[in-house]
PDB file as gemmi writes it, atoms N, CA and C in Angstrom:
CRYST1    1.000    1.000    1.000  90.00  90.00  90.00 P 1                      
ATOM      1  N   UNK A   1       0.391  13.986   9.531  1.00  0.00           N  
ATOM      2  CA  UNK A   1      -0.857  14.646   9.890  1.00  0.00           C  
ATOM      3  C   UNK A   1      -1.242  15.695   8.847  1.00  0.00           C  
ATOM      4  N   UNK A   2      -0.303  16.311   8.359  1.00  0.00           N  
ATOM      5  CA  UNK A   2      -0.754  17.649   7.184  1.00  0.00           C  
ATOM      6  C   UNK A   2      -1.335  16.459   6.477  1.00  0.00           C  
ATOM      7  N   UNK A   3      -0.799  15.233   5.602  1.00  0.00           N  
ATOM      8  CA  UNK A   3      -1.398  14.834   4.703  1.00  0.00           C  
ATOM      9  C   UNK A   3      -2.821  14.094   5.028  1.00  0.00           C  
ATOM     10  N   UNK A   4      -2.807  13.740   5.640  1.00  0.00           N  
ATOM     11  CA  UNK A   4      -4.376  13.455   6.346  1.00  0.00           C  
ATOM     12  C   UNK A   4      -5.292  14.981   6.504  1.00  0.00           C  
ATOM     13  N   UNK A   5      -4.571  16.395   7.019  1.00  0.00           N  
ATOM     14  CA  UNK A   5      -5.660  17.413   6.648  1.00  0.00           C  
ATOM     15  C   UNK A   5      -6.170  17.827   5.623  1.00  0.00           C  
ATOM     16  N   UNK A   6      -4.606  17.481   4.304  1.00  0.00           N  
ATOM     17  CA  UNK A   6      -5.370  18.066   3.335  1.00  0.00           C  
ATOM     18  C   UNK A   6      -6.147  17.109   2.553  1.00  0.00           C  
ATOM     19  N   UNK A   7      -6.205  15.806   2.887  1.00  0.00           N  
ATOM     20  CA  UNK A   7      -6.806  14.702   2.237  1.00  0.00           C  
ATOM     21  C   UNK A   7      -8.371  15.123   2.311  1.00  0.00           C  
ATOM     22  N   UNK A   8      -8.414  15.153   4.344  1.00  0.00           N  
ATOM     23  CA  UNK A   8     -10.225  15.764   4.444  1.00  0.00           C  
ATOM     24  C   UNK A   8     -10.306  16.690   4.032  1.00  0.00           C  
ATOM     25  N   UNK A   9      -9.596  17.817   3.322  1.00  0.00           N  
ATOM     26  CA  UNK A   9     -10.078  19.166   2.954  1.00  0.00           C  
ATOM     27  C   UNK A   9     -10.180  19.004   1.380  1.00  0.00           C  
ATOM     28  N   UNK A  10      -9.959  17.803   0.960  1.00  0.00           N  
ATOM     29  CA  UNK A  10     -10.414  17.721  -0.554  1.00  0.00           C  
ATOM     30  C   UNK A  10      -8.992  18.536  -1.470  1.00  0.00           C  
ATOM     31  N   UNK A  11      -8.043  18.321  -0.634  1.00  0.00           N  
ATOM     32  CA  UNK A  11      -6.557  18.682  -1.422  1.00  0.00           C  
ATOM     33  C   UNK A  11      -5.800  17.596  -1.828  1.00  0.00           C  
ATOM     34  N   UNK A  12      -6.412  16.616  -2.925  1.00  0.00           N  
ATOM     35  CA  UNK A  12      -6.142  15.238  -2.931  1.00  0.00           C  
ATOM     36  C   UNK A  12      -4.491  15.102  -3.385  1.00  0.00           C  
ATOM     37  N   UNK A  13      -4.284  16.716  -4.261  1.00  0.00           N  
ATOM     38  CA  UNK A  13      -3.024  16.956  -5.370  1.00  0.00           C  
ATOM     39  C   UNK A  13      -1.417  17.083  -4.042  1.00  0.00           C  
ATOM     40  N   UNK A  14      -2.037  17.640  -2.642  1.00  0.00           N  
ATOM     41  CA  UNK A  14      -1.285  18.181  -2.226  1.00  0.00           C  
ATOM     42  C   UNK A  14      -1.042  16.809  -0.817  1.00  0.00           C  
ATOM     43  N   UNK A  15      -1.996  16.365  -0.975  1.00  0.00           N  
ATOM     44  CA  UNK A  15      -1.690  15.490  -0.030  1.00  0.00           C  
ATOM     45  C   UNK A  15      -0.944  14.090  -0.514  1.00  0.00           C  
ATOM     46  N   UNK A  16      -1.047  13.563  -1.830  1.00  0.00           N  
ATOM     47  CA  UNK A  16      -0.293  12.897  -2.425  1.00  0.00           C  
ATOM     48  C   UNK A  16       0.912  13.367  -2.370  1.00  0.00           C  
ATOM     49  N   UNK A  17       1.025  14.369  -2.765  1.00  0.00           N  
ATOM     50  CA  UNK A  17       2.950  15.385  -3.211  1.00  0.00           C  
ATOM     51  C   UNK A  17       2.986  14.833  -1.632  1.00  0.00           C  
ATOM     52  N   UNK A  18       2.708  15.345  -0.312  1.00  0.00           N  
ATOM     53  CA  UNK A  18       3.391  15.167   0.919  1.00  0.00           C  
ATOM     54  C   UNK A  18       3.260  13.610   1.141  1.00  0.00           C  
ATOM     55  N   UNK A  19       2.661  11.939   0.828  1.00  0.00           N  
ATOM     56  CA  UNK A  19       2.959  11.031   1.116  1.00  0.00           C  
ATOM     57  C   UNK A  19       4.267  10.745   0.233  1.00  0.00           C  
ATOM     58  N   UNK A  20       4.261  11.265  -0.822  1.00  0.00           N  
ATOM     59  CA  UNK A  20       5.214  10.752  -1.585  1.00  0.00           C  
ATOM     60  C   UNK A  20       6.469  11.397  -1.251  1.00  0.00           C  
ATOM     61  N   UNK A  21       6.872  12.164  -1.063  1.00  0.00           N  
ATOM     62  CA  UNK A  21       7.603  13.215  -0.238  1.00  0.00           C  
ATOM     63  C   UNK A  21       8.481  12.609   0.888  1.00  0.00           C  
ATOM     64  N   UNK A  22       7.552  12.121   1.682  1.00  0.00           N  
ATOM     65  CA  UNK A  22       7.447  11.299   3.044  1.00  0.00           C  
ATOM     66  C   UNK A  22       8.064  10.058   2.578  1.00  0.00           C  
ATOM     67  N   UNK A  23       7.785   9.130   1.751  1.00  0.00           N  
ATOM     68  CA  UNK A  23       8.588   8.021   1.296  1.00  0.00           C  
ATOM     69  C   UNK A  23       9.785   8.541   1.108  1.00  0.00           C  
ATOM     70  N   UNK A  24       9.990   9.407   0.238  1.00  0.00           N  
ATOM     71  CA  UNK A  24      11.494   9.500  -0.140  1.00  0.00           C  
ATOM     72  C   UNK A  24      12.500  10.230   0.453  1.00  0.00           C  
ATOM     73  N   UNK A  25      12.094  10.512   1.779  1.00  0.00           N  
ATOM     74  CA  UNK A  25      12.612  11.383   3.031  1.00  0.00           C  
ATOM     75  C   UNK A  25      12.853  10.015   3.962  1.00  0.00           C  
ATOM     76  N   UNK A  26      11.830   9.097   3.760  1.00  0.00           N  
ATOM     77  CA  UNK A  26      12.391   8.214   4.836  1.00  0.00           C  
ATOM     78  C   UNK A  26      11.904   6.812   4.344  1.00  0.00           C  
ATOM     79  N   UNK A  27      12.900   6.415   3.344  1.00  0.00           N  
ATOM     80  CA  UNK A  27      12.479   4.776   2.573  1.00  0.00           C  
ATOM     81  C   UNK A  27      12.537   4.030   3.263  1.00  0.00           C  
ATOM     82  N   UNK A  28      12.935   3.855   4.545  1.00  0.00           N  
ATOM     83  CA  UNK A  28      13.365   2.552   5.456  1.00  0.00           C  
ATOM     84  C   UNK A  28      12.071   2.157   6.601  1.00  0.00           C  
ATOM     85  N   UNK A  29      10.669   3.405   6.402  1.00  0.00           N  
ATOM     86  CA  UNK A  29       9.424   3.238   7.269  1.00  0.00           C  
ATOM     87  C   UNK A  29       8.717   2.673   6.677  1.00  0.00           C  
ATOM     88  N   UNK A  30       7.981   1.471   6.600  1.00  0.00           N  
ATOM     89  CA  UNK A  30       6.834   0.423   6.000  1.00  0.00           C  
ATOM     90  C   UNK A  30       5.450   1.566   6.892  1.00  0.00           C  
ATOM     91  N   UNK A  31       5.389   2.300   7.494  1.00  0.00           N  
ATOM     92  CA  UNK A  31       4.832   2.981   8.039  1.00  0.00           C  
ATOM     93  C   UNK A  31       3.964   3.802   6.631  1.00  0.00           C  
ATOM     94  N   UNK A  32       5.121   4.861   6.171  1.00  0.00           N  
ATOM     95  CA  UNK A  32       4.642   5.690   5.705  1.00  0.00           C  
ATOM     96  C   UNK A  32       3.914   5.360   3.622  1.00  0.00           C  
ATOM     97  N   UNK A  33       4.913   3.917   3.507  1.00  0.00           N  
ATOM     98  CA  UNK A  33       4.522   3.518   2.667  1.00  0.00           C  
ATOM     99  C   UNK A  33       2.909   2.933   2.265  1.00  0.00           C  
ATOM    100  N   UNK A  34       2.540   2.241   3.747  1.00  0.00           N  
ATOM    101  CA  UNK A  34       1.460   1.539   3.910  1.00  0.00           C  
ATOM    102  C   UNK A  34       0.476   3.420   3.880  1.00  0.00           C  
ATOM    103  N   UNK A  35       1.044   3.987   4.216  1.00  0.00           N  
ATOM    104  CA  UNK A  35      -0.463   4.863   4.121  1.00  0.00           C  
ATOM    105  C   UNK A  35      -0.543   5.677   2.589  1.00  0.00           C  
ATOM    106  N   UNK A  36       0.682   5.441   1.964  1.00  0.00           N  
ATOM    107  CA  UNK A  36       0.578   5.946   0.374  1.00  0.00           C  
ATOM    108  C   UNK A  36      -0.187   5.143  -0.528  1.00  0.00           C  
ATOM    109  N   UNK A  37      -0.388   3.864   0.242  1.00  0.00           N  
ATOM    110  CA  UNK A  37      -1.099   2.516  -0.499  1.00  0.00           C  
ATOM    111  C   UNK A  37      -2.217   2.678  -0.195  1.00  0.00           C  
ATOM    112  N   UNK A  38      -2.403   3.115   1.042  1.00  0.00           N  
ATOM    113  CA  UNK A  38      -4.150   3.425   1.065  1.00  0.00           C  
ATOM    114  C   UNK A  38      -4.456   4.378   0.630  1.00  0.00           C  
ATOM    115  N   UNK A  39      -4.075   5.883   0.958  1.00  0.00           N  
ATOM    116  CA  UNK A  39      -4.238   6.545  -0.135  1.00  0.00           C  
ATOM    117  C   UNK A  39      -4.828   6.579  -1.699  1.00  0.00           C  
ATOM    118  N   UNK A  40      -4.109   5.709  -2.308  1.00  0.00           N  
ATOM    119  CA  UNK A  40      -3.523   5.431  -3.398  1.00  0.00           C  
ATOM    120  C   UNK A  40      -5.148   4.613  -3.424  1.00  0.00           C  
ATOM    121  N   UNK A  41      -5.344   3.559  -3.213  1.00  0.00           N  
ATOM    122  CA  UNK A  41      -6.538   2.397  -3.140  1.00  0.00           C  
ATOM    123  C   UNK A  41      -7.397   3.452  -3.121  1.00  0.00           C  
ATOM    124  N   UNK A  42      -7.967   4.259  -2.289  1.00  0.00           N  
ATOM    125  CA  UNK A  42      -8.858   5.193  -2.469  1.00  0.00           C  
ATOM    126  C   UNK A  42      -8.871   6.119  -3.600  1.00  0.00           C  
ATOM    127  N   UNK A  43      -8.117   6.203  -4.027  1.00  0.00           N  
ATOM    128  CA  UNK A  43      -8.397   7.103  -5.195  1.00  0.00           C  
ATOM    129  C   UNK A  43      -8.221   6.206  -6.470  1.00  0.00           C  
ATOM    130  N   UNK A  44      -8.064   5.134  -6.041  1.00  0.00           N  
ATOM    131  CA  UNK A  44      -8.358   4.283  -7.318  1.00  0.00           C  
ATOM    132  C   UNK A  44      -7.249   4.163  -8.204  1.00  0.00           C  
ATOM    133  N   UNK A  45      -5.842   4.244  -7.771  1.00  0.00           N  
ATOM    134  CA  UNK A  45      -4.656   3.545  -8.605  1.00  0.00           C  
ATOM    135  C   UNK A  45      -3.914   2.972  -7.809  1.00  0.00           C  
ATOM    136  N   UNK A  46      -4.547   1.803  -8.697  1.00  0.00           N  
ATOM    137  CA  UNK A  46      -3.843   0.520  -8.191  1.00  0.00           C  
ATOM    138  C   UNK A  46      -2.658   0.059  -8.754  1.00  0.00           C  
ATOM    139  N   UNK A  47      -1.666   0.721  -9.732  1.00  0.00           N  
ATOM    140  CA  UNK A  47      -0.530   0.569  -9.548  1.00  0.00           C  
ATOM    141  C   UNK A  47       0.758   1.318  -8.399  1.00  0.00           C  
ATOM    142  N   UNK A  48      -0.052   2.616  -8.207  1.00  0.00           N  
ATOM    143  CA  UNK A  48       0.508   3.391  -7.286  1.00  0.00           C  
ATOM    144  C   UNK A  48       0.389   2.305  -5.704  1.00  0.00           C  
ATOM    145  N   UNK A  49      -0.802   2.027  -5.353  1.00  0.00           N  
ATOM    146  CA  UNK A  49      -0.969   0.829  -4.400  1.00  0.00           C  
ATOM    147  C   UNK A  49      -0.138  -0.321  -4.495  1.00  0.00           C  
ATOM    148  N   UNK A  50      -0.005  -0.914  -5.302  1.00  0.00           N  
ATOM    149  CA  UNK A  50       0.936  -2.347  -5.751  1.00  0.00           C  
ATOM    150  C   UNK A  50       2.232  -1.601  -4.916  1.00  0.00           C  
ATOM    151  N   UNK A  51       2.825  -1.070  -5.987  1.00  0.00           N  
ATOM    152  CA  UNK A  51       3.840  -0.842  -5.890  1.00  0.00           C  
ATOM    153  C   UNK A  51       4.427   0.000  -4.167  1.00  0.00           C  
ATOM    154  N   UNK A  52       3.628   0.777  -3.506  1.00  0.00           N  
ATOM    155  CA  UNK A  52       3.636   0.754  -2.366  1.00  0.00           C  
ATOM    156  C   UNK A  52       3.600   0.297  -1.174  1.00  0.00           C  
ATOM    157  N   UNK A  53       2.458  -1.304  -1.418  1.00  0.00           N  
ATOM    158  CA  UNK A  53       2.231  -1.949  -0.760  1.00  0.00           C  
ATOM    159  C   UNK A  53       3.668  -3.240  -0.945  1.00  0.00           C  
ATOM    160  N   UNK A  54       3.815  -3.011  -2.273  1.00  0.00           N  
ATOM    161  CA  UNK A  54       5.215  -3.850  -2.183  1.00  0.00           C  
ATOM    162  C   UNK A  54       6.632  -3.453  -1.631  1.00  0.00           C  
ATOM    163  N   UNK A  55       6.677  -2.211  -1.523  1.00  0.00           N  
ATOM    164  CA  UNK A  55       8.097  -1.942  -0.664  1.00  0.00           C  
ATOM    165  C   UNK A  55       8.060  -1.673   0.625  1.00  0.00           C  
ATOM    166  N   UNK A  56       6.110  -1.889   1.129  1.00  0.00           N  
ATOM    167  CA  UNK A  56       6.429  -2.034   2.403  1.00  0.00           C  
ATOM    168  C   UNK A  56       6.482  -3.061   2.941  1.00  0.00           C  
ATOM    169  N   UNK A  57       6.099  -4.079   2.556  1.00  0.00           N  
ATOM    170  CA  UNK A  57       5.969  -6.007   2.410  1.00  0.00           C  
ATOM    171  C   UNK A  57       7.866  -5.706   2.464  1.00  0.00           C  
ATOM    172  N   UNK A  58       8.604  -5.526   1.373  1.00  0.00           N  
ATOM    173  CA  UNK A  58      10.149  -5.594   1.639  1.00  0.00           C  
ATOM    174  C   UNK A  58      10.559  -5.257   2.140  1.00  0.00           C  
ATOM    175  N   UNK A  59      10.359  -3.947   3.073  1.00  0.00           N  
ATOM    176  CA  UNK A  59      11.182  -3.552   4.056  1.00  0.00           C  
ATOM    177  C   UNK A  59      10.907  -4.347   5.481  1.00  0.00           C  
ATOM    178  N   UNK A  60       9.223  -4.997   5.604  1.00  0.00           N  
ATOM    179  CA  UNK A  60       9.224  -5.499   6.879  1.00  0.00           C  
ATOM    180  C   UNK A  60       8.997  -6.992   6.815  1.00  0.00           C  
ATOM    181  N   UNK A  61       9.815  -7.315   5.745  1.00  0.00           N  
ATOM    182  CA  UNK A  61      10.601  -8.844   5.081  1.00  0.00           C  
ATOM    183  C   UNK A  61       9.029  -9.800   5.080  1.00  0.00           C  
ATOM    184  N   UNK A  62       7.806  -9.616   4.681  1.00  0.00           N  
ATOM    185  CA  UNK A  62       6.898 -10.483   4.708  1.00  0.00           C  
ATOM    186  C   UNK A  62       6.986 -10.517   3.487  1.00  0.00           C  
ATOM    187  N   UNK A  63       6.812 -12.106   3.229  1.00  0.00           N  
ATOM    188  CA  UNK A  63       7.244 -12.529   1.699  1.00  0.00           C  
ATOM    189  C   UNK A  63       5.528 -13.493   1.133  1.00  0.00           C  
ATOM    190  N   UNK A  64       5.302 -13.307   0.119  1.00  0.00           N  
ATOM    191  CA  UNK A  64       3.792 -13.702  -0.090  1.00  0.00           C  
ATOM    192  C   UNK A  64       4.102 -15.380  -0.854  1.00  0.00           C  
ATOM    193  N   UNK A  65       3.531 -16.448  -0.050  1.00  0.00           N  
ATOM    194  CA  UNK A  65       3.544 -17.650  -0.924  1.00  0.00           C  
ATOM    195  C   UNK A  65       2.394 -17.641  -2.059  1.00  0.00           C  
ATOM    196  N   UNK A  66       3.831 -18.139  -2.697  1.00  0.00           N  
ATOM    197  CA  UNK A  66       2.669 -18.020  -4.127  1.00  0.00           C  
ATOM    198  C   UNK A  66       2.943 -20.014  -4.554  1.00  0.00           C  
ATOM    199  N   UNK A  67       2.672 -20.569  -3.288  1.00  0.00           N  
ATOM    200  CA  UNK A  67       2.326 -22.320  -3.698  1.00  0.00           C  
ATOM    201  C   UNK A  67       0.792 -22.445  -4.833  1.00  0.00           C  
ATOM    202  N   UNK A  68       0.866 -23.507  -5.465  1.00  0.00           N  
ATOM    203  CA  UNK A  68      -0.282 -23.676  -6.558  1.00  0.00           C  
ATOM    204  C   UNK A  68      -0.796 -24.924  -5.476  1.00  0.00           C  
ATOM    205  N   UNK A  69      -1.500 -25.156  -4.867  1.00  0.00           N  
ATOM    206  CA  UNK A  69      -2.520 -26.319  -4.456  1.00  0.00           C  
ATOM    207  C   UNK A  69      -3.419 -27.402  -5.304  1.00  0.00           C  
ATOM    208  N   UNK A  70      -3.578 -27.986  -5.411  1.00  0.00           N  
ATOM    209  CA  UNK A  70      -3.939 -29.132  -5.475  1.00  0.00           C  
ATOM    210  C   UNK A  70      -5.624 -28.788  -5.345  1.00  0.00           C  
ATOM    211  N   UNK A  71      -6.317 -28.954  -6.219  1.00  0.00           N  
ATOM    212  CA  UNK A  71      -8.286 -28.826  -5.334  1.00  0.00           C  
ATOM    213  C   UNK A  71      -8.252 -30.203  -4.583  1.00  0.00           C  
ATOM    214  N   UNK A  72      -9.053 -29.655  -3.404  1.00  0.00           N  
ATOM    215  CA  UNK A  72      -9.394 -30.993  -2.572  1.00  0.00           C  
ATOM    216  C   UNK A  72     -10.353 -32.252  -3.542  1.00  0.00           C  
ATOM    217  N   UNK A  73     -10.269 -33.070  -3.291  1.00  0.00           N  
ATOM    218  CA  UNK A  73     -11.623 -34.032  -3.959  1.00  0.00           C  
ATOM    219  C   UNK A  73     -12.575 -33.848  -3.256  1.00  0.00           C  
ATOM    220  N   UNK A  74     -13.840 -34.201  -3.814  1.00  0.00           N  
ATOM    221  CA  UNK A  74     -14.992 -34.138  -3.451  1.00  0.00           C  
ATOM    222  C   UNK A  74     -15.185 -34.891  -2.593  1.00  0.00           C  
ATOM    223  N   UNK A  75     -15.745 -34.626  -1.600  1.00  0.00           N  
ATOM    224  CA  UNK A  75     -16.520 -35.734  -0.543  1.00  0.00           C  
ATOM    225  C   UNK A  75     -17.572 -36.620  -0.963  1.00  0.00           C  
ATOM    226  N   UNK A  76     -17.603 -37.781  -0.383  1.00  0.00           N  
ATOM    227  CA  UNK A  76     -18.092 -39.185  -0.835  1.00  0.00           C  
ATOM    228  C   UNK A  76     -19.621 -38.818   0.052  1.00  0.00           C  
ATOM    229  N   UNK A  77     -19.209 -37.861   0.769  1.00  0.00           N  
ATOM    230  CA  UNK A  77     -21.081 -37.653   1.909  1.00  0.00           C  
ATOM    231  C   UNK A  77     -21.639 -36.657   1.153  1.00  0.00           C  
TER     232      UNK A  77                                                      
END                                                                             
């Protein structure tokens, strides 16, 4: 909740320091990671996002298929 006050109060420096903070106080919550990723998306670094959004994907074991498909053929109608 602090980091959500100081986010609306335009304390972007201080509310980052407390998500990141928050990860490394408790690495095992996909919780607190997922909101460093949004965070992060909003202010426009998207490696800080990647990389957040990826250790919370690993901790709550969702794994992304990366199959290559085939294009359908075109329809004959």
């Amino acid at each position: 909740k602090i980091a959500q006050i100081s986010e609306r109060k335009g304390n972007f420096k201080a509310a980052r320091k407390i998500y990141e903070e928050l990860c490394r106080d408790f690495p095992q919550n996909p919780v607190l990671h997922l909101r460093l990723a949004a965070f992060c998306k909003v202010h426009g670094d998207d490696a800080c996002r990647a990389r957040a959004k990826a250790r919370a994907d690993e901790i709550r074991g969702v794994k992304r298929d990366l199959r290559n498909l085939r294009p359908l053929l075109k329809s004959r109608r």
